[in-house]
C-alpha positions in Angstrom: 0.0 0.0 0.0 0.9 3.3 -0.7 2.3 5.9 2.3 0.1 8.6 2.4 2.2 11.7 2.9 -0.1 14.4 1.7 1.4 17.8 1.8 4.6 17.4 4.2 8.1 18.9 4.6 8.6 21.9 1.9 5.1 22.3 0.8 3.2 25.6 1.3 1.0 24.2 3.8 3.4 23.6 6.1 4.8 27.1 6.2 1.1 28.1 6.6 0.1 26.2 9.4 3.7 27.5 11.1 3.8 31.4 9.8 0.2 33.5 9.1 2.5 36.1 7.6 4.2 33.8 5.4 3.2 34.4 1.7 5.0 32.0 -0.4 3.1 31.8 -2.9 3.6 35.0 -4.7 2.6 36.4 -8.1 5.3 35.1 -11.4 8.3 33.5 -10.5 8.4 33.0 -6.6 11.8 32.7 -5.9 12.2 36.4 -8.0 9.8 38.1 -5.6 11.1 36.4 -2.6 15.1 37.8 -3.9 13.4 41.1 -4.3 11.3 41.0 -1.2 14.8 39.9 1.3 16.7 42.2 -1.0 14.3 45.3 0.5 14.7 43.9 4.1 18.0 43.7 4.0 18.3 47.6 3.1 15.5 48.8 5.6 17.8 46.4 8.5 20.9 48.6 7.3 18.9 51.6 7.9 16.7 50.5 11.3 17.0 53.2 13.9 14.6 51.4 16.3 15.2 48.1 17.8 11.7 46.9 17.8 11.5 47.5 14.3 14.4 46.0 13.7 13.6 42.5 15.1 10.9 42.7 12.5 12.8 43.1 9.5 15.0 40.0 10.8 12.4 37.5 11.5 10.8 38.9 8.1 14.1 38.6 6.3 14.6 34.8 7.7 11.3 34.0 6.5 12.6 35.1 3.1 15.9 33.0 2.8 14.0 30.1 5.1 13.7 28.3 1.4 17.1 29.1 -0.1 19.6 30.0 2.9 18.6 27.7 6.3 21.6 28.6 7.8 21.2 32.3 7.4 17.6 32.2 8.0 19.0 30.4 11.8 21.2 33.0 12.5 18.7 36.2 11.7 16.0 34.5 14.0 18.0 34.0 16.8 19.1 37.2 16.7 15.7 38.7 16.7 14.8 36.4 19.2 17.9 37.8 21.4 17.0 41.7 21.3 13.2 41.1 21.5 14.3 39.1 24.6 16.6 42.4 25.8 13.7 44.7 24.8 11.0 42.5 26.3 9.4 42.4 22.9 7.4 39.4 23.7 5.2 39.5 20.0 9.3 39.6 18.8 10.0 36.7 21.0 7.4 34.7 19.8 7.9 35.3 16.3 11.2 34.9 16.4 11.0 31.6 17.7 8.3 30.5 15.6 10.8 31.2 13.0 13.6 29.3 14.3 11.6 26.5 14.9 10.6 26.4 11.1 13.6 26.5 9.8 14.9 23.6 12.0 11.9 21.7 11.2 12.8 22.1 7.3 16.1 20.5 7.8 14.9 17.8 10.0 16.1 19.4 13.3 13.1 17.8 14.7 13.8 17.7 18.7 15.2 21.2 18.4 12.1 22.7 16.6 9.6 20.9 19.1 12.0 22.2 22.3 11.6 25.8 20.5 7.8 25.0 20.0 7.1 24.1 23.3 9.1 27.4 24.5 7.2 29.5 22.5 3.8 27.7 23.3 5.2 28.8 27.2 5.5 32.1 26.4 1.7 32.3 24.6 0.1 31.1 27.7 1.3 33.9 29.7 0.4 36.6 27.1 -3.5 34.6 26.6 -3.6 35.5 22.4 -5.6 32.6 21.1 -4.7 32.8 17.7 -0.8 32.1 18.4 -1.4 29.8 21.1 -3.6 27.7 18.9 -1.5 28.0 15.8 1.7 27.0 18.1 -0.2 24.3 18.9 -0.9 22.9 15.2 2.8 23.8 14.5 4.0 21.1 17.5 1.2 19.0 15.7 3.3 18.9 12.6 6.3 18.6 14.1 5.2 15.0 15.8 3.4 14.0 12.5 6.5 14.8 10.5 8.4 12.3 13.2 5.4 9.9 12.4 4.3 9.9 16.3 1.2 10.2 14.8 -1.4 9.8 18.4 0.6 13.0 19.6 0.3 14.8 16.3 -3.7 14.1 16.5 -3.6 15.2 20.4 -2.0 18.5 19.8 -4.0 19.1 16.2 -7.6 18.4 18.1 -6.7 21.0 20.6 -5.5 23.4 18.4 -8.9 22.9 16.4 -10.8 23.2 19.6 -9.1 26.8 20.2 -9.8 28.3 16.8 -13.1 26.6 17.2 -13.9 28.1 20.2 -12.9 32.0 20.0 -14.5 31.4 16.1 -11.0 32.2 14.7 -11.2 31.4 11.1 -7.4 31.6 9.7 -6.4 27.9 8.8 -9.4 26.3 9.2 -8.4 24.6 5.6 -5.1 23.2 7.1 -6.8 22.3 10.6 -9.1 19.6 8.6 -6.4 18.6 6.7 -3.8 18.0 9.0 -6.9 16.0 11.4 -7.6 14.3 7.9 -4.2 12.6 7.2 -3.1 11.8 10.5 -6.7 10.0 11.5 -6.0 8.2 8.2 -2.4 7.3 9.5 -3.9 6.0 12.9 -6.5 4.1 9.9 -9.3 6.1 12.0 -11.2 6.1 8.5 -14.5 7.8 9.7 -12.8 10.5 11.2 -10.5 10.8 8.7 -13.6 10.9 5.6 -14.8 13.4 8.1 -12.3 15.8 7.6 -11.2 15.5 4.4 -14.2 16.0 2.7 -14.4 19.0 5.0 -11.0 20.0 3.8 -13.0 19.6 0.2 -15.6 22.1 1.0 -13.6 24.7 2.4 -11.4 24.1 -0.7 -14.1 24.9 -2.8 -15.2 27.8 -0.9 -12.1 28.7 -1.5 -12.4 28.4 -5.1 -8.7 26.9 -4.7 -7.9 24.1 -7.1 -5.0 22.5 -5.5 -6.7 22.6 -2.0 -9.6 21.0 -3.8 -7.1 18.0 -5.6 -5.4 17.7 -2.0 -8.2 16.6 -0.4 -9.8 14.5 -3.2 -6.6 12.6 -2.8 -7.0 12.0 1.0 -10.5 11.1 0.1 -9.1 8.4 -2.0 -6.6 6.8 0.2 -9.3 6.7 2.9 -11.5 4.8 0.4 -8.8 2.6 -0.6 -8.3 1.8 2.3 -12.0 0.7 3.4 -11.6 -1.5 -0.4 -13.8 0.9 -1.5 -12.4 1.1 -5.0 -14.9 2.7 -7.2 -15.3 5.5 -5.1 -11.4 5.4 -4.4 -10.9 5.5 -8.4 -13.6 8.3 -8.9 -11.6 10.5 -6.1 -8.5 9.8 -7.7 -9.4 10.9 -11.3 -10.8 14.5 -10.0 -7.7 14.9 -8.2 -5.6 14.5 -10.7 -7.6 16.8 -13.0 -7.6 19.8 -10.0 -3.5 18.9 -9.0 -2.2 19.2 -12.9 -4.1 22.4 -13.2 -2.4 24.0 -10.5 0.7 22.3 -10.8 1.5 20.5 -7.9 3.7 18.0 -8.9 4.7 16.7 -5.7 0.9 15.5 -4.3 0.2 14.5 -8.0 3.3 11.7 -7.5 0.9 10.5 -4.6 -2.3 10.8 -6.6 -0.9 8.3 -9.9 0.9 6.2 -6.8 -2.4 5.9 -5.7 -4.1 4.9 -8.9 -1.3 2.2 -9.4 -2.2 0.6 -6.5 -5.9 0.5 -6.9 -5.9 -0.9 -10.0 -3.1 -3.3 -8.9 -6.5 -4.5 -6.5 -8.6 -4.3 -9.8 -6.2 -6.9 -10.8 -5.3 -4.4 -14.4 -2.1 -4.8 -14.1 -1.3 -2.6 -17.8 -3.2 0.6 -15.9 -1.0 -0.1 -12.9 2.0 0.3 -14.6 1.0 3.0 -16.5 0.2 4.9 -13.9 3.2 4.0 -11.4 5.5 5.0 -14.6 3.8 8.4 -14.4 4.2 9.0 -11.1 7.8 8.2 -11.2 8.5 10.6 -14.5 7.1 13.2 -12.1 8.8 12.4 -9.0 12.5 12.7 -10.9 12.0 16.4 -11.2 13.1 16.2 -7.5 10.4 14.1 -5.1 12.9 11.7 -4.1 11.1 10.4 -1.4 8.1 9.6 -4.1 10.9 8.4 -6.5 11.7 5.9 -4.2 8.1 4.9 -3.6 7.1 4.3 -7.4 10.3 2.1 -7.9 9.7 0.3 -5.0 5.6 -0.5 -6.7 7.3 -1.1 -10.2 10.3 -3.6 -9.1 7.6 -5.4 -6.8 4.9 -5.6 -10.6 7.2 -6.9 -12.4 8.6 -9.2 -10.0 4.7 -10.6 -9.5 4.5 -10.4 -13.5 7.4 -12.5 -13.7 9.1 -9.8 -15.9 12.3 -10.7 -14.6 14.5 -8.5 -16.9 12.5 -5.7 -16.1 12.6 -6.6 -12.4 16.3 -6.2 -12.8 16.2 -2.9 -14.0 14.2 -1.7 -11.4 16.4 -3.4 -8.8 19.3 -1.9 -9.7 17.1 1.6 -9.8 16.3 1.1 -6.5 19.7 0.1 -5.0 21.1 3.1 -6.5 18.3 5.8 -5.7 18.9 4.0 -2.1 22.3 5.1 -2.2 22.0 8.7 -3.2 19.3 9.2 -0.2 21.4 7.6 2.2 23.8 10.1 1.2 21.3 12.9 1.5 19.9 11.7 4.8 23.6 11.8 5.9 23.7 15.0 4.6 20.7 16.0 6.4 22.3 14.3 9.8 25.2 16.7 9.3 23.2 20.1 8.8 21.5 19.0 11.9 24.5 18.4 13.8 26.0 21.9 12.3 22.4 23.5 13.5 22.4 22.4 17.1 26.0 23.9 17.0 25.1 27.0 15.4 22.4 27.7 18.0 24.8 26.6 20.7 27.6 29.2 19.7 24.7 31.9 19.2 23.4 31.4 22.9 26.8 30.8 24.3 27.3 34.0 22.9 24.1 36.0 24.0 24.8 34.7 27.4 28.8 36.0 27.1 26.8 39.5 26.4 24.6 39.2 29.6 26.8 38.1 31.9 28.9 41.6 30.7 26.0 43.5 31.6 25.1 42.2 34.6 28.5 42.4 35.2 28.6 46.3 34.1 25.4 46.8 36.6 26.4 45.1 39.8 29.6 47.5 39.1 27.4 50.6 38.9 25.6 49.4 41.9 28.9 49.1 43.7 30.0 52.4 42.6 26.6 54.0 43.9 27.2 52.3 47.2 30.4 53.8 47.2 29.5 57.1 46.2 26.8 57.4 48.7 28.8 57.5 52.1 31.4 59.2 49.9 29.0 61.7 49.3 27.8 62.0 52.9 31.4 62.1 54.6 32.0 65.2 52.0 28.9 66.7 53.5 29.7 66.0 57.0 33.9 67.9 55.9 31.8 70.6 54.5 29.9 71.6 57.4 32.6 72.2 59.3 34.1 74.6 57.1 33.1 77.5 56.3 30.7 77.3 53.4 27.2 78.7 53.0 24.5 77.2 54.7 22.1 76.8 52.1 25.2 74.5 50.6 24.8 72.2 53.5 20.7 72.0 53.6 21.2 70.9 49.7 24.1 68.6 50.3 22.4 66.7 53.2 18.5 66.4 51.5 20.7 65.4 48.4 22.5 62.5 50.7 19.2 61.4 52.2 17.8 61.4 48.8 20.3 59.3 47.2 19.9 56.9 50.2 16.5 56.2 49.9 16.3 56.1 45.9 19.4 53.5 46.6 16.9 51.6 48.9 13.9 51.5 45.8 17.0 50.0 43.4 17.7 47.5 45.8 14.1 46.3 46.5 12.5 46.5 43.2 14.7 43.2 41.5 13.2 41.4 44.7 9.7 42.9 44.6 9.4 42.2 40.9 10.1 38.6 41.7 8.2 37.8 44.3 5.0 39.6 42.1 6.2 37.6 39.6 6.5 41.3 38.1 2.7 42.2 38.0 2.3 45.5 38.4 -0.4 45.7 40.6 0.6 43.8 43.4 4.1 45.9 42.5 2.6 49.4 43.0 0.9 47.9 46.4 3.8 47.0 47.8 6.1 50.1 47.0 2.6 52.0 48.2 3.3 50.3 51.6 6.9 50.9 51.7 6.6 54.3 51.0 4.0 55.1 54.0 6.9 53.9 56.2 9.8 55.6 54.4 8.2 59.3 53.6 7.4 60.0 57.2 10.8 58.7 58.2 12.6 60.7 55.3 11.1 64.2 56.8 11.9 63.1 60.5 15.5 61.7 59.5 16.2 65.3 57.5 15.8 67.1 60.0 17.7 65.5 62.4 20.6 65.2 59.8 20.4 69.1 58.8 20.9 70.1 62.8 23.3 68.0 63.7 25.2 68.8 60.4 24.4 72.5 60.6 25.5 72.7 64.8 29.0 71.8 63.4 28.9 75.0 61.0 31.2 78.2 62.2 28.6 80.6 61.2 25.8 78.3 63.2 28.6 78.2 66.5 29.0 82.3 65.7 25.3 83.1 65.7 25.4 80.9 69.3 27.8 82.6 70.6 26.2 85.8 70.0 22.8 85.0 71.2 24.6 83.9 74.4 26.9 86.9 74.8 23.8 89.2 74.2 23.2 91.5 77.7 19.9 91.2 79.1 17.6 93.8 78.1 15.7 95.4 81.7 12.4 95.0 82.0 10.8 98.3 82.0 8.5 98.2 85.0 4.4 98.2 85.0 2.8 101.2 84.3 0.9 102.3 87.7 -2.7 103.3 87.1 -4.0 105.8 88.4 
């Protein structure tokens, strides 16, 4: 039997279902407006003044080279990700991640895009959008169907579904009963999975959408092949392949003639099987090796059952080779995952190099102010014994207390933010509090500091002296009445 692999790794949906902003479908030649389009990026990201702007332009500009440049597109997401994370751009954050999570997922980085998914779906929770949250969702969906864990893949789809369902979000909704579609059909859940497909259909054709429309015809007619329903398998089939050669999509069309091939195999027309198996491979050499692989596979087992043993041979020897080259690729693909994971290691090892130098830079600041504060006070406490004006001290001693106390609110608000678990409300409370202890005691402490600084003062000891070397005035006696 055929694998049923509708729409994976590379196609359009898949970008869908992980990016709404993602349009890679453009007008004319794609990969020309996609140059143009990172081409622009790349000049507003020389010219970016703002930061927050800026992390757009990079997870917009990975999105661009996600196709032709993984590596690049890795690096520019991770580095949006790092200064939304500084500018706690959280919408940044969770784009970016989204991003980097795509990208790994199209070179088969699959742990690492399901550890970035989960982060990200971590970081929706908190901020309660429904849209990501359920979009994350279907993305961790993808990511377990692409590692054919399929009962987690339908776990994670269905409550995506049930999230767009229930805030009536209708992005996606084509995708969503798609994606529950195939991977019913994988867990051979066949109502279910006739269930969605042919809702996939509708929406297709709501959609006026013609490859949408031969996408799910084809689902439709694995499902039936499945049940042995063969007419209606063959009926579902034909359409499909009707809809999926007028928009060109080569790729589920390989699955489509694959799919004929094997139903008339089980019609026992073994001349309509071939011909149909030969198309599908004709169409997977223009670079569906995975498909390749599955239509020599059905043609080296048809003519072995024929007894065509030269042509058997052939095949054979087809298939030994076309084995080779994608053990070779899947090494390939084993090495850019290995270079990935150390990419992204390098990148945070790098980011947290940068942290540790700012914390670094403020616990020296913080030192300096702790220094600078008795500093400041001891100068205070030289000055007013000197002869300076007085109105120098006052300042100089409400400026000490005052750089005390703001110390104080640096020091506490780290700790405070924690403990709120940095809601501002219960933030504002608390300082509330602290300040109806620290205002009245700022006042009383003042003046206290201002005598006892300004009693050290020459002119303050003069004036003292003078009040107590001032004669007694006499007290001019009653006035008698008389």
């Amino acid at each position: 039997m055929v694998k049923f692999d509708i729409k994976r790794a590379g196609k359009t949906f898949l970008y869908m279902c992980l990016w709404g902003f993602l349009q890679l479908a453009g007008q004319g030649n794609p990969a020309i407006a996609q140059n143009a389009k990172a081409d622009s990026l790349r000049s507003l990201l020389e010219n970016d003044k703002n930061d927050s702007t800026r992390v757009k332009h990079m997870y917009l500009l990975a999105a661009q080279v996600n196709q032709t440049n993984p590596e690049e597109a890795l690096t520019l997401a991770q580095e949006a990700y790092f200064l939304a994370e500084n500018l706690d751009y959280e919408d940044g954050e969770s784009r970016s991640l989204g991003m980097m999570a795509n990208t790994l997922t199209k070179i088969g980085n699959y742990p690492k895009a399901l550890e970035l998914n989960i982060q990200r779906l971590q970081l929706e929770e908190k901020r309660h959008n429904p849209k990501n949250y359920a979009s994350v969702l279907m993305n961790i969906g993808v990511v377990y169907d692409l590692q054919e864990e399929y009962t987690l893949a339908l776990d994670y789809f269905r409550k995506s579904d049930s999230v767009f369902s229930l805030y009536n979000i209708p992005e996606y909704a084509y995708n969503r009963a798609l994606n529950l579609g195939d991977v019913y059909n994988r867990l051979n859940m066949s109502d279910s999975a006739l269930k969605y497909f042919d809702r996939s259909f509708y929406l297709a054709k709501e959609l006026e959408d013609v490859d949408y429309m031969g996408t799910s015809m084809t689902g439709l007619g694995h499902v039936y092949l499945k049940r042995g329903n063969l007419i209606q398998s063959r009926d579902e089939y034909i359409k499909a392949v009707q809809y999926l050669r007028e928009a060109k999509d080569d790729e589920v069309l390989c699955e489509t003639t694959l799919g004929l091939a094997n139903l008339y195999r089980l019609l026992k027309m073994p001349d309509s099987a071939e011909y149909y198996a030969k198309m599908s491979l004709q169409i997977a050499r223009q670079g569906f090796s995975s498909k390749e692989l599955d239509a020599v596979g059905f043609l080296t087992d048809h003519y072995k059952s024929n007894r065509n043993l030269d042509s058997a041979f052939v095949y054979v020897d087809y298939l030994h080779r076309l084995n080779d080259s994608l053990n070779s690729k899947s090494r390939i693909r084993a090495s850019q995952v290995i270079s990935s994971n150390e990419q992204y290691r390098q990148a945070e090892l790098e980011q947290n190099r940068r942290k540790a130098e700012k914390e670094r830079l403020q616990q020296l600041q913080m030192l300096l102010i702790a220094i600078f504060i008795p500093g400041f006070f001891l100068l205070t406490l030289f000055l007013s014994r000197i002869k300076v004006h007085i109105g120098a001290i006052r300042l100089l001693g409400i400026l000490s207390l005052l750089f005390f106390f703001e110390y104080l609110t640096l020091l506490l608000h780290p700790t405070i933010a924690n403990f709120t678990h940095h809601t501002p409300i219960y933030e504002i409370l608390i300082f509330v509090v602290i300040a109806a202890f620290l205002i009245p005691a700022h006042h009383k402490l003042e003046h206290w500091l201002i005598h006892n600084l300004l009693k050290h003062h020459p002119h303050f000891k003069h004036s003292k002296k003078e009040e107590s070397n001032e004669p007694d005035k006499p007290v001019p006696p009653p006035s008698k009445k008389h």
